[in-house]
C-alpha positions in Angstrom: 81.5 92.2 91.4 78.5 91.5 93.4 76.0 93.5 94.6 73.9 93.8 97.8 71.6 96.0 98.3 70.3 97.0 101.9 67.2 98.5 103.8 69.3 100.3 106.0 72.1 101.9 107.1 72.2 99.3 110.1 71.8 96.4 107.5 74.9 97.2 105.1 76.9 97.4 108.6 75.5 93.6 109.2 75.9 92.2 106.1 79.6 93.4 105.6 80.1 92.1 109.3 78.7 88.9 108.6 81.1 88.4 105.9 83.9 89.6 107.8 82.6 87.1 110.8 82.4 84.0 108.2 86.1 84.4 107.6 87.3 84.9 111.0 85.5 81.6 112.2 87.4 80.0 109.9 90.4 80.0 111.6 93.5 82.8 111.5 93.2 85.5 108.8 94.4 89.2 107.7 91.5 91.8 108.2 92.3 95.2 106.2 90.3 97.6 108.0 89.2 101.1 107.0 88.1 104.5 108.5 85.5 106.6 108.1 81.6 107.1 108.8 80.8 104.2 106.0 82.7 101.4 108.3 81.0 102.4 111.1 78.2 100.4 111.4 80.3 97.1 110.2 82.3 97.7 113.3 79.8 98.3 115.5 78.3 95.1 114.4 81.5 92.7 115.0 82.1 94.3 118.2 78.1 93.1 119.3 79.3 89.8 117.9 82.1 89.9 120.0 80.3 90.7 123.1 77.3 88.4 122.6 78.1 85.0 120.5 81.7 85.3 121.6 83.2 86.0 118.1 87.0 85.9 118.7 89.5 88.2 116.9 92.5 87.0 118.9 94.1 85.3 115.9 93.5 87.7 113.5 96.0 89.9 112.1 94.8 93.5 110.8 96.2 96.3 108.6 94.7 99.9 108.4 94.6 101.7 104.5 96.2 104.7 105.4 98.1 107.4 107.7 98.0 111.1 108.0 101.6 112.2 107.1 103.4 113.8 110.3 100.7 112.4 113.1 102.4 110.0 115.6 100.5 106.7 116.6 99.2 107.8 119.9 97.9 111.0 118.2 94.4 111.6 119.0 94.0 112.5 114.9 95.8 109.4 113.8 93.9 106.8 111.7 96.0 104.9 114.2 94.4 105.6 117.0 90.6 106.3 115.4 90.8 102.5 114.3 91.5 101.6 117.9 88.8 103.6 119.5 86.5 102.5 117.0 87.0 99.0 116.5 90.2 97.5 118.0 90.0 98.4 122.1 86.4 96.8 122.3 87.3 93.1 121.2 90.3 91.0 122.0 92.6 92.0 118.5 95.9 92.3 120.6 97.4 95.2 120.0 100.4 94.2 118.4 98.2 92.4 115.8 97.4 95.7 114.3 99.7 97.4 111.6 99.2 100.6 110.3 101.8 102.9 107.7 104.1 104.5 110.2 103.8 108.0 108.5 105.0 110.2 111.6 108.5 111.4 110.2 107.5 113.2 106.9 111.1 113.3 105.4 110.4 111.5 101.9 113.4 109.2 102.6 111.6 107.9 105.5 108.2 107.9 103.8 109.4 105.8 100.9 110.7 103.4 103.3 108.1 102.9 105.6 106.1 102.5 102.3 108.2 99.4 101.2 108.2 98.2 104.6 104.7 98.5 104.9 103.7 96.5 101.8 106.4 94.0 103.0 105.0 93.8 106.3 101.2 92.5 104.4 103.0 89.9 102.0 104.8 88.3 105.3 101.4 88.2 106.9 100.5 86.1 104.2 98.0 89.0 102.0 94.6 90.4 103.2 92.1 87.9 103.2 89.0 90.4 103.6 89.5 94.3 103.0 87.2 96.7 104.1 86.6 100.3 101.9 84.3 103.0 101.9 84.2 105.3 99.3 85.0 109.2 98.8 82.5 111.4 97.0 85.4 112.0 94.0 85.6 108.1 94.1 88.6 107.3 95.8 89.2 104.2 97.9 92.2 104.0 100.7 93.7 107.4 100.1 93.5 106.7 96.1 92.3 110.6 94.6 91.4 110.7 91.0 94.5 110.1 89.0 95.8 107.4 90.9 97.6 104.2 89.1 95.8 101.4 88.9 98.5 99.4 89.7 99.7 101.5 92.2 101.0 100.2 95.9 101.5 102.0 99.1 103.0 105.4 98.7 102.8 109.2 99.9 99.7 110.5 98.3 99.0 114.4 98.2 95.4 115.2 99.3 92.7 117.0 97.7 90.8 120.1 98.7 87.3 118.1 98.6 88.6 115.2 100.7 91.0 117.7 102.9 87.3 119.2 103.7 85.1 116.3 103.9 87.6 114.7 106.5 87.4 118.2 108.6 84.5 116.7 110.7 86.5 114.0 112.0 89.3 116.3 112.9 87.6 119.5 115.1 86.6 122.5 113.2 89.7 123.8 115.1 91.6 121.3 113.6 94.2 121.3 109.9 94.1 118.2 108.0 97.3 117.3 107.0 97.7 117.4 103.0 100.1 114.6 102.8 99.4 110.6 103.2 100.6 107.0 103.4 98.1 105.2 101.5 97.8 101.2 99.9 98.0 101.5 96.9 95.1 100.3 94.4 97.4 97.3 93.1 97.9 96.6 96.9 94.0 96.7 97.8 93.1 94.4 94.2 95.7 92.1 95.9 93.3 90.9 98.8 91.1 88.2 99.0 87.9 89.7 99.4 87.1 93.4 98.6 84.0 94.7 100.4 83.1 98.1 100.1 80.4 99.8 101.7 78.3 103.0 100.8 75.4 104.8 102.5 74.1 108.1 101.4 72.7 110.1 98.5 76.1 111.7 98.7 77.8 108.5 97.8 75.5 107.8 95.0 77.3 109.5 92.1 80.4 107.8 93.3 79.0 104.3 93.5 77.3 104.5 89.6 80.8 105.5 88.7 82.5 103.0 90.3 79.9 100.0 89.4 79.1 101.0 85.9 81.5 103.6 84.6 84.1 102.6 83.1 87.6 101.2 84.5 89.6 104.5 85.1 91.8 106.5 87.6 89.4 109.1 87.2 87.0 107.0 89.5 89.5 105.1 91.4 87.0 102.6 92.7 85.9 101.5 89.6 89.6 98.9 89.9 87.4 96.6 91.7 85.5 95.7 88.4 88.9 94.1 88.1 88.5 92.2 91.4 88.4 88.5 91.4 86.1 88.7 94.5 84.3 92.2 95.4 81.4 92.8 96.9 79.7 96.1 97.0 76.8 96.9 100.0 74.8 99.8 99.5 72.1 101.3 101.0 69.1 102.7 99.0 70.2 106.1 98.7 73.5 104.8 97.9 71.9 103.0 95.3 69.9 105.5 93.9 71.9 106.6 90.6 72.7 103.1 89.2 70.5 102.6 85.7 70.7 99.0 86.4 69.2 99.0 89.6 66.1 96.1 89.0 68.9 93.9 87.2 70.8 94.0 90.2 67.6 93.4 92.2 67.2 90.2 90.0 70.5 88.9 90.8 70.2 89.5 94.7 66.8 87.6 94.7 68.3 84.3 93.0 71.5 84.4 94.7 69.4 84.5 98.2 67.5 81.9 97.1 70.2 79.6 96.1 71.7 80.7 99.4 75.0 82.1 97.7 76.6 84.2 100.6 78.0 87.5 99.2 
């Protein structure tokens, strides 16, 4: 797991993006892309990429973590459509490029199929080569609560209360958040490429020391990407603030830069 730690909210966005970037100039690739206020600012960076150097996502191939169980794709609520007006509709990712769990008949028959077919759907893309994450306050990644299998792929996850009200603010005060999801999996996310995760806020600080330097449990669902051949966790200071190892990881960060090692 790597480490970098940022000034700024505005400087995790840029560094994640500039990974993100590095990969797509490569030639075709499989984004995973995530929701949220952490992704924000990695989104709003590509898309200035996009506009001013001409970074092109047209062969790129995306896949969103999760759906809302019962919301149809043109749904205002959707993860669907938030990943669109976010990200998607301001660069040229065509719009049959982007995949998302097609969670809008909640039947379990149906749910357990679009599940499969989901999971299919990545391994005939070829796997993710960079996934984006944030991370909840109880430590989940994707739709991944406390509890969740380590190996686990995408499935219908139940909710819980503390993530049910965080998300409220994206929603309308007006609004219900579903209590039902189609999320990846943990096995499914530890099966991309590149896992980059981004965190800003004291909120997220608890969170982070657990997932960095707790131990490897379902209690703290993030803490699978200690298991990850290639993850790389951006954090701003607040973040930050409750790892005991912090100057360590200031150590690292300093020779890597020097050596020029990109994250």
């Amino acid at each position: 797991m790597r480490l970098v730690l940022c000034e700024s909210v505005a400087e995790t966005g840029q560094v994640a993006a500039e990974i993100f970037a590095s990969r797509i100039e490569q030639g075709p690739c499989v984004l995973g892309l995530a929701t949220g206020s952490s992704p924000l600012p990695v989104y709003q960076y590509l898309i200035r990429r996009y506009r001013e150097s001409g970074l092109s996502f047209a062969q790129c191939t995306a896949f969103t973590l999760d759906e809302y169980v019962g919301l149809q794709p043109y749904d205002s609520r959707s993860y669907r459509a938030t990943i669109r007006d976010e990200f998607v509709d301001h660069v040229d990712l065509p719009t049959r490029s982007l995949h998302s769990p097609d969670a809008a008949d909640p039947d379990p028959r149906a749910l357990r199929h679009a599940a499969a077919a989901y999971e299919e759907t990545i391994r005939l893309a070829g796997g993710i080569d960079v996934q984006l994450l944030g991370i909840g306050a109880n430590g989940h990644i994707g739709f991944n609560e406390p509890s969740s299998s380590l190996a686990s792929r995408t499935r219908i996850k139940a909710l819980t209360q503390q993530t049910r009200e965080d998300n409220a603010r994206f929603l309308g005060e007006d609004e219900t958040v579903p209590k039902l999801c189609l999320t990846q999996g943990l096995g499914t996310i530890l099966d991309s490429r590149h896992a980059v995760l981004v965190a800003q806020g004291e909120a997220k600080a608890d969170a982070v020391a657990a997932a960095v330097e707790g131990p490897v449990s379902s209690a703290c669902p993030a803490s699978v990407l200690q298991l990850h051949p290639h993850a790389t966790v951006i954090l701003d200071a607040a973040a930050a603030s409750r790892l005991q190892n912090l100057d360590y990881y200031r150590h690292v960060q300093h020779l890597n830069d020097e050596l020029g090692l990109l994250p």
